[in-house]
N, C-alpha and C positions, 0 to 999 in steps of 0.2 A: 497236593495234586494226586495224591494216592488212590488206588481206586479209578482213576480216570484210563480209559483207551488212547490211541494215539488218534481214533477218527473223534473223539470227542477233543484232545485236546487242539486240533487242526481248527476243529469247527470255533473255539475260544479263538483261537490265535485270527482267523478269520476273521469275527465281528471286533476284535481289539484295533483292525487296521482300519475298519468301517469309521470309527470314530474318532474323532480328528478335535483336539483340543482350541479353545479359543482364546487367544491372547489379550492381553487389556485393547490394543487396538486396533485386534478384530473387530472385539466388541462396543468398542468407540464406535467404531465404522459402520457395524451394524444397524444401531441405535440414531446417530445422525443420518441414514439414509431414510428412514423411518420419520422424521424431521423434513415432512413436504416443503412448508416454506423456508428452510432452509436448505433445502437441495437445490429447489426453483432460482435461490439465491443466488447459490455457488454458480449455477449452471448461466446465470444473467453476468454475472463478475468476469466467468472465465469468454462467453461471447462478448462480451463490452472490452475487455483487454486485447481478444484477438483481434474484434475489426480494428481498432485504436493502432495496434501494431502495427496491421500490413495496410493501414488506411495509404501509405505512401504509393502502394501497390497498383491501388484502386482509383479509377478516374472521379475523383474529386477535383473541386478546383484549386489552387493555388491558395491558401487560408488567408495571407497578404494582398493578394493583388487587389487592386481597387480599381474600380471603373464607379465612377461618378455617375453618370448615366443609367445605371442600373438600381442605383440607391433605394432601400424601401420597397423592395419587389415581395412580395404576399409569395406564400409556398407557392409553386407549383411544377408537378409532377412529371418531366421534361428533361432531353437531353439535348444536348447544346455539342457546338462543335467551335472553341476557341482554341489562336494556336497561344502555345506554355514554353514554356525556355526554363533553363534550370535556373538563370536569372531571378525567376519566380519564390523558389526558395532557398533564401539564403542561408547559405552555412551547412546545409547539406551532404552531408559525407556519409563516408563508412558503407552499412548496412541499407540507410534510408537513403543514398545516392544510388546503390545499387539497386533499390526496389523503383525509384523514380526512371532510370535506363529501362528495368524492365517495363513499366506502364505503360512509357514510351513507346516501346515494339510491337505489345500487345493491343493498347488501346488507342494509338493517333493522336490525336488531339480532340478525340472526344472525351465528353465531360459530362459529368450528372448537372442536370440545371438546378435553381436554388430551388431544391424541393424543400428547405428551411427558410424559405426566404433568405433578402438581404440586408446587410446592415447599413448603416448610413455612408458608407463611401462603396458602399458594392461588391461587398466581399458577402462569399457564399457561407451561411450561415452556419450549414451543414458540415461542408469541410472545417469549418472554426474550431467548431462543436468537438471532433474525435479528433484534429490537433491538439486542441489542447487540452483532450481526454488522454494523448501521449502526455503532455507535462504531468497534469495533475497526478492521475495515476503513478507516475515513477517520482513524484515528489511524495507523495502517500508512501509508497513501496521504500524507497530508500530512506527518506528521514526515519521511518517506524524501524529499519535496519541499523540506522547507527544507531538510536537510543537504546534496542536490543542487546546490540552487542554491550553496551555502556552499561546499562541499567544492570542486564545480570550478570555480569563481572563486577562492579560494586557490591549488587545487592546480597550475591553469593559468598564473596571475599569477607564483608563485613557480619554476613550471620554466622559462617563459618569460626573467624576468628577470636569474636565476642570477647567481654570484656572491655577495656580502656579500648581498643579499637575501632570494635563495633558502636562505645559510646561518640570516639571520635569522628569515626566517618557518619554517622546516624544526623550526628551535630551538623557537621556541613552541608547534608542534606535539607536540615532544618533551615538553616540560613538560607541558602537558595530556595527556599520553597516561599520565603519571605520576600524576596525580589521579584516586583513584578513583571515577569519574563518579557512583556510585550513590550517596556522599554527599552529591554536587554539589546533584542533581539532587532529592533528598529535600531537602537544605535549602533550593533555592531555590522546592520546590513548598509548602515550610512556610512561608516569607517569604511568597511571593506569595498565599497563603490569607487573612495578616494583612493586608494589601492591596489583596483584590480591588476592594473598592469604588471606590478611589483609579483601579486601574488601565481600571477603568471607564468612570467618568467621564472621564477623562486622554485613555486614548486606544483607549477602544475595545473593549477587549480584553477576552471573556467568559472564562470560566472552562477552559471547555474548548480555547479559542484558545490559551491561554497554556502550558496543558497543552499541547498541539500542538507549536510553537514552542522549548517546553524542551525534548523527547525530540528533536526532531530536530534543538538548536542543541548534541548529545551525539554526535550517530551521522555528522558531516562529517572527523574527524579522518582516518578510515581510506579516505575519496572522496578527499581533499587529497593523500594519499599515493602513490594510483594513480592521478590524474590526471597529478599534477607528476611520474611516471615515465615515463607514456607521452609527455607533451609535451616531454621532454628528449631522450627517444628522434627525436621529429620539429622539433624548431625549427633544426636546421640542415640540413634539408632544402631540395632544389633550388626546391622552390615557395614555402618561406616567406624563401628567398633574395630571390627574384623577385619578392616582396610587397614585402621590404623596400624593392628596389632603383625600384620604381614609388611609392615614399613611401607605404606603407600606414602607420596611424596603431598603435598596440597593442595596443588597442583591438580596430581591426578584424583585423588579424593574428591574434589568440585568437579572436574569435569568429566570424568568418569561415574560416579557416585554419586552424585548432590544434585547437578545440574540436569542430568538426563530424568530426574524424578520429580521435576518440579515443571517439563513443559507443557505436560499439561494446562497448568495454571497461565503459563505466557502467552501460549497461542493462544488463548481464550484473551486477553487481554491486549495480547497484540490486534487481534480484530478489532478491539473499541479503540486501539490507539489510530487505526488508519484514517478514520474517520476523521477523527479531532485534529489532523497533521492534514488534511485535506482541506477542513475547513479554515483551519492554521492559515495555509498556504491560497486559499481564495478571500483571505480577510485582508493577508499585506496586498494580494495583488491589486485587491480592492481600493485599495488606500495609496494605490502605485511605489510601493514598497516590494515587487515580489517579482514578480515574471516580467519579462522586459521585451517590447517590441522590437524583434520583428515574433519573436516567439509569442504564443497564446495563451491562456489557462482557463478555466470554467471561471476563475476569480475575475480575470480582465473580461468577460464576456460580461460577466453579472456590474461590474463598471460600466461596461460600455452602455448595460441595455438600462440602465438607471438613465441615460438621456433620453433613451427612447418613451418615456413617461412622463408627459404633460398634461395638460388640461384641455388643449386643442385634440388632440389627436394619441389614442397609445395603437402602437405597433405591436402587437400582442405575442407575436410572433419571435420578435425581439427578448421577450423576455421569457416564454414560458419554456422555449425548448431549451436554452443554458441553465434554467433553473429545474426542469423535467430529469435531465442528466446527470445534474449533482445531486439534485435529490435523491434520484434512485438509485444512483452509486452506493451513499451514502446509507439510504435505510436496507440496499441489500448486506452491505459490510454488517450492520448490526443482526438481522435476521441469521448470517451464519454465524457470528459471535454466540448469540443466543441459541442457535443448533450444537457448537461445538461445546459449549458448556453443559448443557444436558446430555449430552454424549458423554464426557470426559467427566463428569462428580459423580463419583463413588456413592456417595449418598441416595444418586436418581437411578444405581443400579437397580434391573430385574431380582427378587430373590428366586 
């Protein structure tokens, strides 16, 4: 710096503050906004969860109530004034009782009329629809949650450890990968039916928890796998060296060290897992194995609207907007799968 004035070195020190360095996920972020259909994506996901949320809020009809008399009504575009009791929706508490009080105050007993049409006892198509856009979506969200947590705590422990262990735990992976999960999973949703009450009282656990819990203690095998690849790929690197060598415990080495460099990889794979857990969960419903009456799901809707398809007569209406739903759920979860992986591989970076 010899030779320089104090107004030359002010004017350095100046443009050095101008320039603001970008971290890997700035530049993740950057690069995925850049990723039209996949913004467009995110941006359909996070409205489709919101209305689903406060749909309780919002005068819909009652997703249960059946009026016979109505059955089969074609869209139309209409609001209606019936009176609702909380009678209406059962099992209603918490949060979603407090949002049904407020509907209450704010909206009367007015109601959006079947601008989805109706189905064969008279239930508003419409409300069905983002009812059981609450199940599906928090049966996506949560089961893809416990496999998470499962998958990369196995799959990190066992790349980490390697050796006879990583052979060991590798091996059981194998075995279960050999069982074909859907009779697993059917038999242990039939056991646990004969024992809800047990499982109840014991410890907690409602109907739909346990349901939860099964679908996603199915979808960790394949997390377990591409964890313990990336973390083998990294455990003899120079910084987990240097953890060792400062007595880091293993503990904090995974979870500190190992796991925070490998999400990349899971987010990206967590998006293709919600999907597959979604349709997971609209295949038992389909097969009435999954979401139980009085509750809804896009899977019991795509049941229901399989009657609605005969030879005399199809109700079109019946079937396209529960399948409209699921499907675009579905292909927007992939569209940002595929936005966040070209964001996040190093490989697709700018030079």
């Amino acid at each position: 710096m010899e030779g320089r004035g104090p107004e030359e070195l002010e004017r350095l020190l100046e443009e050095a503050r101008k320039v603001r360095g970008n971290s890997l996920w700035k530049d993740a972020m950057r690069r995925f906004r850049r990723h039209g259909a996949a913004r467009f994506a995110l941006r359909f996901l996070l409205a489709l969860s919101f209305l689903c949320l406060f749909t309780p809020l919002l005068p819909f009809a009652p997703p249960a109530r059946v009026r016979l008399s109505e059955q089969f009504q074609p869209p139309k575009a209409v609001f209606v004034r019936h009176g609702w009791s909380r009678g209406d929706y059962p099992g209603a508490s918490g949060l979603t009782g407090r949002m049904l009080d407020l509907r209450e105050r704010i909206f009367g007993d007015l109601e959006f009329g079947p601008w989805m049409g109706t189905d064969s006892k008279g239930r508003c198509l419409m409300s069905r629809i983002l009812w059981g856009g609450r199940v599906s979506l928090m049966v996506g969200l949560v089961a893809t949650l416990v496999s998470l947590i499962v998958g990369v705590v196995y799959g990190a422990l066992s790349g980490f450890l390697g050796g006879f262990w990583d052979d060991l735990m590798m091996r059981i992976v194998d075995v279960l990968y050999a069982v074909p999960f859907i009779f697993v999973v059917i038999f242990l949703i039939t056991v646990i039916r004969e024992n809800q009450e047990v499982l109840e009282a014991t410890f907690g656990l409602t109907r739909m928890g346990v349901f939860f819990l099964v679908i996603g203690l199915v979808y960790w095998l394949t997390m377990a796998r591409v964890v313990r690849g990336q973390v083998l790929s990294l455990k003899n690197r120079e910084f987990i060296e240097a953890a060792r060598v400062l007595g880091a415990s293993t503990p904090r080495i995974l979870f500190r060290h190992l796991v925070p460099n490998v999400v990349s990889v899971v987010l990206v794979y967590l998006t293709l897992t919600i999907p597959r857990v979604m349709l997971f969960e609209a295949f038992l419903s389909f097969l009435g194995l999954g979401v139980e009456a009085p509750d809804v799901s896009w899977g019991m809707l795509a049941a229901d609207g399989l009657g609605a398809v005969n030879p005399v007569r199809v109700y079109w209406w019946f079937v396209l907007f529960p399948s409209l739903a699921l499907g675009a759920t579905l292909l927007a979860l992939n569209f940002v799968g595929d936005g966040l992986r070209d964001a996040l591989d190093p490989r697709l970076r700018e030079r």
